[in-house]
C-alpha positions in Angstrom: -43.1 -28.6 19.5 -40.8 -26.3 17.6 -39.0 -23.5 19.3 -39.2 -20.2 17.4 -35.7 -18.9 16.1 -36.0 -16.0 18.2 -35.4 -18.0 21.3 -32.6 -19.7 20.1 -29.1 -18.8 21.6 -27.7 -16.7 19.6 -24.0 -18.5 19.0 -21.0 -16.5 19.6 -17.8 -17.3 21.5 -19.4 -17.7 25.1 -21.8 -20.1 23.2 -19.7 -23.5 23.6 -18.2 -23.0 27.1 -18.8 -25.6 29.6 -22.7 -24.6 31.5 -21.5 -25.7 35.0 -18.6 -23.2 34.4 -21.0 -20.7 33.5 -23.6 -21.6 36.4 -20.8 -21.5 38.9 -19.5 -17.4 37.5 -23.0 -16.8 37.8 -23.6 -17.4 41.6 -20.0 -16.2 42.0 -21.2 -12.4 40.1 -24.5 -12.6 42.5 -22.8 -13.3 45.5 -20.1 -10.4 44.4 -22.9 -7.7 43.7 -24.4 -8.7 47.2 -21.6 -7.6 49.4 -20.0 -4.9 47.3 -19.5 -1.2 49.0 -17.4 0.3 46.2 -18.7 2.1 43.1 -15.5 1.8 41.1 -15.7 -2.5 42.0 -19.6 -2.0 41.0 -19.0 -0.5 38.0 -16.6 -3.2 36.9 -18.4 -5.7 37.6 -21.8 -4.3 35.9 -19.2 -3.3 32.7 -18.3 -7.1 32.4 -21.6 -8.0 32.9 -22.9 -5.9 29.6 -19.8 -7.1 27.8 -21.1 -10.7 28.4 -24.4 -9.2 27.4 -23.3 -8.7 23.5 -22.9 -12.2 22.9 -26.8 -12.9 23.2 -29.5 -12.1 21.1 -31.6 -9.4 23.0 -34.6 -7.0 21.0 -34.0 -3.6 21.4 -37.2 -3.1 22.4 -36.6 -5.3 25.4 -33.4 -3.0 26.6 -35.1 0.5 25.6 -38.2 -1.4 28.6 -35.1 -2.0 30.8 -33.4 1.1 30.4 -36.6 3.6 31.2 -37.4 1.2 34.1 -33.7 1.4 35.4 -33.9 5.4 35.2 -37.4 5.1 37.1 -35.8 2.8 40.1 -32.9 5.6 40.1 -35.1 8.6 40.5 -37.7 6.4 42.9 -34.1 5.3 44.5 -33.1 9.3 44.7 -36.7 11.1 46.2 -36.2 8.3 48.8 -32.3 8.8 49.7 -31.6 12.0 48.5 -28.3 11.1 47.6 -27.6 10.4 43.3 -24.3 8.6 44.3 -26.4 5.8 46.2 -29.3 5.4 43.9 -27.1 5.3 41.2 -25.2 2.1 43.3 -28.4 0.6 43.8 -29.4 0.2 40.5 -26.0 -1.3 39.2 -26.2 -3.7 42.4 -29.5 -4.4 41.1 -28.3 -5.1 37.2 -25.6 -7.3 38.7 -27.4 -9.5 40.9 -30.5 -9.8 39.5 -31.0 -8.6 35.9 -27.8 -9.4 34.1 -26.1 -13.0 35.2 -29.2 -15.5 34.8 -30.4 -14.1 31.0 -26.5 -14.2 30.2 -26.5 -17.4 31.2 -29.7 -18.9 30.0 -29.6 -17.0 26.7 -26.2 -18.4 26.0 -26.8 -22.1 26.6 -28.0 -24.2 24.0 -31.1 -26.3 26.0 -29.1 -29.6 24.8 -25.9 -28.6 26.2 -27.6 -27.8 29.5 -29.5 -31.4 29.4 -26.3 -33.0 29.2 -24.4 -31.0 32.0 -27.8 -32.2 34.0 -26.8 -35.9 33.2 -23.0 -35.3 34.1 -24.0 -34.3 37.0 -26.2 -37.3 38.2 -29.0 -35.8 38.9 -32.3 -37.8 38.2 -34.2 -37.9 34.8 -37.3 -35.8 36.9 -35.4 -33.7 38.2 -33.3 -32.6 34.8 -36.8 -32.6 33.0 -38.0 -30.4 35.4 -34.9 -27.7 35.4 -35.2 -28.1 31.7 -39.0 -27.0 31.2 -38.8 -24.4 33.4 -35.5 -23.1 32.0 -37.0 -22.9 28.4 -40.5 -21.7 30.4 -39.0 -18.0 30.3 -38.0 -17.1 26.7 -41.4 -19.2 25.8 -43.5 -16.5 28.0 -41.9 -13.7 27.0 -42.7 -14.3 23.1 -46.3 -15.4 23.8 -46.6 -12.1 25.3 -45.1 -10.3 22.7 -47.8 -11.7 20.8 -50.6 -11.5 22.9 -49.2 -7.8 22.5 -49.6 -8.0 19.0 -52.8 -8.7 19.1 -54.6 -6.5 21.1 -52.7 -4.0 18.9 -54.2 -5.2 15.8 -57.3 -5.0 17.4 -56.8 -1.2 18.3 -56.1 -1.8 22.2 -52.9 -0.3 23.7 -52.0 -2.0 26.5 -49.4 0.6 27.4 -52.0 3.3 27.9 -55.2 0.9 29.4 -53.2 -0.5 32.3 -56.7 -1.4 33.6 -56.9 -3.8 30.7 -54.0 -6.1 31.1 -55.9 -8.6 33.3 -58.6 -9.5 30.7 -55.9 -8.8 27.6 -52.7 -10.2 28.8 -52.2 -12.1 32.1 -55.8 -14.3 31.5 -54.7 -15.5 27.9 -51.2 -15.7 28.7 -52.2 -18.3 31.9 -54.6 -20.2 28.9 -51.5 -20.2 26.7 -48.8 -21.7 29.2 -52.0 -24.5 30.3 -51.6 -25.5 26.5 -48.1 -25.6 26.4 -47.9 -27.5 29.6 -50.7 -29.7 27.9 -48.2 -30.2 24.1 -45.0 -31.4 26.3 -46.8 -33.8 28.1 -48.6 -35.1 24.7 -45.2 -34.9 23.4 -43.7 -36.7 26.0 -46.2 -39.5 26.3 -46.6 -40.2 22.2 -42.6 -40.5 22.2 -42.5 -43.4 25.2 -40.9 -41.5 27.4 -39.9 -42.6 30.7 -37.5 -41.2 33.4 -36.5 -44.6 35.0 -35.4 -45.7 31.5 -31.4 -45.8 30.4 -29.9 -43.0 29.1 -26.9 -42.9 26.6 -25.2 -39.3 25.6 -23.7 -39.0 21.7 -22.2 -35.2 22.6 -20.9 -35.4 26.3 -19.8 -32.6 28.5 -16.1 -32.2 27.9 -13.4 -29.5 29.9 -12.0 -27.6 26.8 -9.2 -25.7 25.9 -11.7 -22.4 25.4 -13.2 -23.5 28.6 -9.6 -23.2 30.5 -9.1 -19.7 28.7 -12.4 -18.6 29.8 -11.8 -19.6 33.6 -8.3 -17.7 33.3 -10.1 -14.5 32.1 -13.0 -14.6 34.6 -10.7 -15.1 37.1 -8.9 -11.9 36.2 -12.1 -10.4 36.1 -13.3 -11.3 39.5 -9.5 -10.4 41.1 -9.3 -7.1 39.6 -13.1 -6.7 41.2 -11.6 -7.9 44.9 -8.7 -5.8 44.4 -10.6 -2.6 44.1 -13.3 -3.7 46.7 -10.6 -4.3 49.5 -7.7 -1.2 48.0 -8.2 1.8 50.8 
């Protein structure tokens, strides 16, 4: 089954580097965003998060949906603190532990690069064909609702003004069209003889890089200059 170009990682500089580097920053920045008391730390770490962000492919209609439900979390956030200066924290805590690490991550990794990082690591064939499927299940569900989307448009239903209507118009034929792609790998697998006790052999392996070095350097920096203002005062 092809994969639309849309859901391809956009390449840019953060592109190539090594995915177990970029798995381990990852639970690093959520781990970071969890114990984090200062706003100036916070604010760091979300403004190196959205500078990671440019290097993917994101639709603007995607971040104008993420923006208006970040300002909705801060003024739900604000009627229940009374306190801007809090809600405000919350919501970047919330970009940088949840929101902003695993699309940067996923959206930058080519699926092959990340098959091969699986098969470095010795992990079994199941096991990698399972992370795999359900890493490329995300981006698949989010443009088969785009289209389901479409499509009740064409056929003069707004979704975003008949909230009633997303059962029957979105969620039922989105479950129908995730049953069929479930159904086209396992065709797919089956017709191509494959089999996850058979030998494996690996024409692009997983190297350590000079760009990957320069990246650890620079993340490191990052991450210090993040502990320094956490811990100064």
């Amino acid at each position: 089954m092809q994969i639309s170009k849309r859901l391809q990682p956009k390449y840019s500089w953060l592109t190539p580097i090594n995915p177990f580097l970029k798995i381990g920053l990852c639970v690093v920045i959520i781990g970071l965003a969890l114990v984090l008391t200062k706003m100036v730390a916070m604010l760091v770490l979300v403004g190196g998060l959205l500078l990671l962000l440019t290097q993917i492919r994101v639709r603007p209609a995607v971040l104008l949906y993420a923006l208006v439900s970040l300002t909705i979390f801060i003024l739900f956030s604000f009627w229940l603190l009374e306190d801007w200066l809090i809600a405000v924290f919350n919501a970047l805590r919330l970009l940088a532990a949840f929101a902003l690490p695993a699309p940067v991550l996923a959206l930058s990794t080519p699926p092959a690069d990340l098959i091969r990082a699986l098969q470095v690591a010795r992990l079994p064939s199941f096991l990698t064909l399972s992370l795999m499927l359900i890493w490329r299940f995300f981006p698949l569900t989010m443009q088969e609702m785009q289209r389901i989307w479409e499509a009740n448009q064409l056929r003069g239903i707004n979704l975003s003004r008949q909230p009633g209507k997303w059962f029957f118009g979105l969620i039922v034929p989105l479950v129908f069209q995730m049953v069929t792609y479930a159904d086209e790998v396992t065709i797919g697998l089956q017709t191509r003889g494959y089999s996850p006790t058979a030998p494996r052999s690996n024409s692009k392996p997983i190297r350590w890089q000079l760009r990957d070095t320069l990246f650890c350097l620079g993340a490191l920096l990052w991450l210090s200059l993040i502990v320094y203002l956490e811990g100064r005062g």
